[in-house]
N, C-alpha and C positions, 0 to 999 in steps of 0.2 A: 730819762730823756727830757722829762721838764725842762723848761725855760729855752731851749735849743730849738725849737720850733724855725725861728728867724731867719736860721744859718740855712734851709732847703725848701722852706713852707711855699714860699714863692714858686720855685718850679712847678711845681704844678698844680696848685690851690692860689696863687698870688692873682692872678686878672679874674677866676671866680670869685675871690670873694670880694675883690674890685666893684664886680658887675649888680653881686648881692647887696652890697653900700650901697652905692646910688640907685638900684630899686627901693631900697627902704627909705632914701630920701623923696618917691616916691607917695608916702603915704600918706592920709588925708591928715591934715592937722587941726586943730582946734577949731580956728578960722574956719576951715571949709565945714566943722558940724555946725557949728552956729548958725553957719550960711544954709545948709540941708534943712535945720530944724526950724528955718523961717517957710521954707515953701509950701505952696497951698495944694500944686495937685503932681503927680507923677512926671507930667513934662517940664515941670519947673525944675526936680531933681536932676534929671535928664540935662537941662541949661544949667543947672550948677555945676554938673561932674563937666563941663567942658573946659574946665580951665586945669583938668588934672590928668593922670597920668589914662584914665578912662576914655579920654576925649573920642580916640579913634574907635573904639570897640562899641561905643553905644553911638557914634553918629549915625547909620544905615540902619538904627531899630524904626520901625513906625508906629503911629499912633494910630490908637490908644495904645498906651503904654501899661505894660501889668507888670506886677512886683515881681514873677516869675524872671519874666523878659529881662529885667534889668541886674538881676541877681545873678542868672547865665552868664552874661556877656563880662560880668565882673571876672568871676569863676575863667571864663575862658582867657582872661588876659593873666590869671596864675598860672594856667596850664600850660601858656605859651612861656609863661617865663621858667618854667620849673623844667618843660623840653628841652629849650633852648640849653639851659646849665645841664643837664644830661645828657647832651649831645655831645658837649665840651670837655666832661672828665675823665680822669684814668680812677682806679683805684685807687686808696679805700672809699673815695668819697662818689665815687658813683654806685657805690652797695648803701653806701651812707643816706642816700639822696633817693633810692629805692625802699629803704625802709622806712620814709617819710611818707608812701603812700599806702603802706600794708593798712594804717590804720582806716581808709576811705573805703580799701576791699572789704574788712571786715564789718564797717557798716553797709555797703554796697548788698554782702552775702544775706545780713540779715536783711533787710529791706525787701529782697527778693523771696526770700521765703518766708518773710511774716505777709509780705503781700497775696502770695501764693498762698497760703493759709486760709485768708480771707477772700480769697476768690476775687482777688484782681488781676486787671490788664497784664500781662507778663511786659508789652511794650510800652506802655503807660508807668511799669515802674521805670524797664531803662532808662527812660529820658527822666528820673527822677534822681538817678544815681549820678555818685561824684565822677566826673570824666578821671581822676587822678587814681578811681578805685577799679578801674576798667578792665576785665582779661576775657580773652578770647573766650572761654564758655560759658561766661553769666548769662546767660539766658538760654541753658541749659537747668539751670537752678533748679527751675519750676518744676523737677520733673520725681523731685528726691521726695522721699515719705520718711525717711528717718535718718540723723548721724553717720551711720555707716554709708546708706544708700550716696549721702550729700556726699562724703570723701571719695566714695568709690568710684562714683560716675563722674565727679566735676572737678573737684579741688587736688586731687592727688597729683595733679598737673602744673601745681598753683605754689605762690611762695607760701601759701598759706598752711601747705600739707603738713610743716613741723609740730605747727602748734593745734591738729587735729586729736593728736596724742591722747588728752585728756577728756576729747567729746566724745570720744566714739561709741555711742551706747546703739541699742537699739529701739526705743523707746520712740514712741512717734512724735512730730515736733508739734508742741503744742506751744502758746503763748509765754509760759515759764520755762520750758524749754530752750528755747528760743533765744530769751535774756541771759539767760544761765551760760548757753554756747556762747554772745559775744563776750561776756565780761569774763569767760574760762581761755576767749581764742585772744582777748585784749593784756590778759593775765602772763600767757607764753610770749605773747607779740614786747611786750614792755621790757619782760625776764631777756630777751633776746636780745632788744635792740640796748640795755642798759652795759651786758657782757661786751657785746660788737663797740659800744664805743668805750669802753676800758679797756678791750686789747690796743685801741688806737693811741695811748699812752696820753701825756702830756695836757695843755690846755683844753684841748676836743675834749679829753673823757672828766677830767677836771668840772667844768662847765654842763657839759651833759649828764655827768651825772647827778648834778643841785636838779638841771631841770627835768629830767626821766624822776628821780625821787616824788618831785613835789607832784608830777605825774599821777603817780600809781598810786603815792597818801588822797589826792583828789578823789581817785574815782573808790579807792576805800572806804571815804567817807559818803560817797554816794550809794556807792552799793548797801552799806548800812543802811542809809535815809528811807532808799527808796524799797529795801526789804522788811522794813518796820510793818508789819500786821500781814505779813505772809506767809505761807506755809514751809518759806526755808531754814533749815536748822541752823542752830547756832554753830556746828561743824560743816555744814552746805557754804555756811555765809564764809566762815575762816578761809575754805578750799578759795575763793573768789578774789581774795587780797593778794598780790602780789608779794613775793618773798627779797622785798629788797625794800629800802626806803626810811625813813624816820621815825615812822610808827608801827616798823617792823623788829623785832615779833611782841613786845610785850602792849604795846598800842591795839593792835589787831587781837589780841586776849581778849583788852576790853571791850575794844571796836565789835568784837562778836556776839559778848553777852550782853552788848545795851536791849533798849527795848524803847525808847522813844528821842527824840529830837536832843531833847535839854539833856540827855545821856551822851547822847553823840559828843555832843558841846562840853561836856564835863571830861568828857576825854581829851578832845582836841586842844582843849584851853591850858593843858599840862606840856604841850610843846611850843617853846617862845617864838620859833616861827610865824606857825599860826595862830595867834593869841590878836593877830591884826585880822584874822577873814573873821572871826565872829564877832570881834569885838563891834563889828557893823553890825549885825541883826541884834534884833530884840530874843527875847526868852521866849522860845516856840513861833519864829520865826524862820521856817526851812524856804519859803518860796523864793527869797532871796539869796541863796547861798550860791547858787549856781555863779550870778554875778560879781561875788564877792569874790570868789575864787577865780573869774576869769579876769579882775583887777589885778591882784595878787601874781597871776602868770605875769599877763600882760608889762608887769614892775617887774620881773625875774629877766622878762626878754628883752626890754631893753636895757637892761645891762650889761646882756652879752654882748654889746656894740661896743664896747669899754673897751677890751680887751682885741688883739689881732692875732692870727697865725692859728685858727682853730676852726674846725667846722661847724662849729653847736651857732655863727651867726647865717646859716642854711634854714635849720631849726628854728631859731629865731622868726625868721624873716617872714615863713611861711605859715607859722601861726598866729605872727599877727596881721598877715596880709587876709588871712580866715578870717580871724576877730572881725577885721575890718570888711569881711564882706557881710556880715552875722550882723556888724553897726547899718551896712546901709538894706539891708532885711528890712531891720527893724524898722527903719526913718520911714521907708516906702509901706510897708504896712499900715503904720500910723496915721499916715498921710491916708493911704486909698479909704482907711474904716474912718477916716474923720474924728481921728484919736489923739489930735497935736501936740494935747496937754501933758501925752504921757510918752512922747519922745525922748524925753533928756532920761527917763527909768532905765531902759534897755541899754544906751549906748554907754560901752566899754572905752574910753578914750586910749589912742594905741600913740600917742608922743608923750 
């Protein structure tokens, strides 16, 4: 069905993905960091986002202004835009447009029960949760003691219940625990959402699956990183790679037996893709990686604008409208600790 997209794509994906372009002509461009990265206090941020697509959604904040405040009110103007396109579609792209938020549920799920763990506010976390990860019983959460207890009482309900499959132990949730369930529920969530858009044929699955790939090799190589000097096997860590992708299967062999950073890197440096995320850090340099890779995305997504007649520029749009809220995080942070010097570190440039 390649290439034939053009002859019906329009019927009913043609004025959504209209609507998705000119939100993305929306986003802050170079000009507007420049202009962030000169300001001295939170209400200057605040006058600067008024000449952008923000204007309306932070002009009713008051002062003082906090990093929190301004980060919400960003976040809410995603939510309204990601509504709005799912009020408007039919299938497949309103299941498409639904699996864009599994991933917020499942940090939503842990947030709640690693907070709960620790003996926090149950309402102090919700207001900490992604509005896009939102279902009727999270805060219900607080209530599970183990895997089973969390599927049975809360999730079974949930799109979440397919990919519970491989947590269900009975084992109490403890802080390894914990990590283990998101990157085991993030593992089926990827596995799932890579198939769903392969059945969608053509450009869509074309496109989606470069960026679902470079997906599941990211958090591979994280998972490695950050189980470096922990008590999970080198079979624990295998189970947690996703079975799809570039460095799947003979990557994820090595990826399993490394045992420190510059391993990871000796790995990764064998695939020409990636030969540009590390070719940035130094040798035993992991602190940086994070944004090395969200460069690398951020280059993958807008490419997808090249191309028309496909949904992976939905995908697109809404991870770098994140980036972009993660860059004015960062700016507002900087600013309130009186950190100015290390504004340009953090920000991810999304043109």
């Amino acid at each position: 069905m390649y290439g034939f997209e053009a002859m019906t794509f329009n019927v009913h994906g043609g004025f959504l993905e209209a609507i998705c372009r000119g939100y993305r002509a929306g986003l802050l461009t170079t000009a507007d960091y420049n202009n962030l990265s000169q300001c001295e206090t939170l209400d200057d941020i605040k006058l600067s986002l008024t000449g952008t697509d923000y204007a309306s959604y932070l002009a009713n904040v008051p002062s003082p202004l906090q990093t929190s405040a301004i980060v919400e009110k960003c976040t809410d103007k995603l939510v309204d835009e990601y509504n709005f396109m799912l009020s408007q579609v039919s299938e497949p792209l309103s299941t498409f447009l639904e699996y864009l938020t599994y991933g917020h549920m499942i940090d939503n799920v842990v947030l709640i029960v690693t907070g709960t763990l620790h003996e926090r506010d149950v309402h102090e976390l919700l207001e900490k949760c992604h509005p896009l990860g939102m279902f009727d019983s999270i805060a219900t959460l607080a209530v599970a003691q183990n895997m089973r207890e969390l599927y049975r009482l809360v999730l079974v309900d949930t799109p979440l219940a397919p990919y519970f499959s491989e947590c269900l132990t009975s084992e109490d949730l403890d802080d390894m625990n914990i990590e283990i369930m998101r990157n085991t529920l993030y593992k089926a969530y990827l596995e799932d959402f890579y198939q769903f858009c392969k059945s969608i044929g053509g450009a869509t699955a074309e496109l989606m699956s470069d960026l679902l790939t470079f997906e599941a090799d990211w958090r591979a190589v994280n998972i490695t990183v950050n189980s470096v000097g922990t008590e999970l096997t080198r079979d624990d860590r295998r189970k947690l790679y996703s079975e799809f992708g570039l460095l799947y299967p003979y990557g994820h062999e090595e990826l399993a037996a490394t045992e420190d950073f510059d391993g990871v890197r000796a790995v990764i440096e064998k695939y020409p893709p990636y030969q540009a995320v590390f070719a940035k850090l130094s040798f035993g340099e992991s602190q940086m990686l994070d944004k090395a890779f969200f460069e690398e995305q951020v280059k993958r997504l807008t490419l997808v604008f090249e191309q028309q007649f496909h949904y992976a520029v939905f995908y697109a749009y809404f991870k770098l409208r994140e980036q972009e809220i993660r860059n004015l995080m960062w700016i507002a942070e900087c600013v309130a600790q009186n950190q100015k010097t290390r504004v340009h570190d953090g920000i991810v440039m999304t043109f």
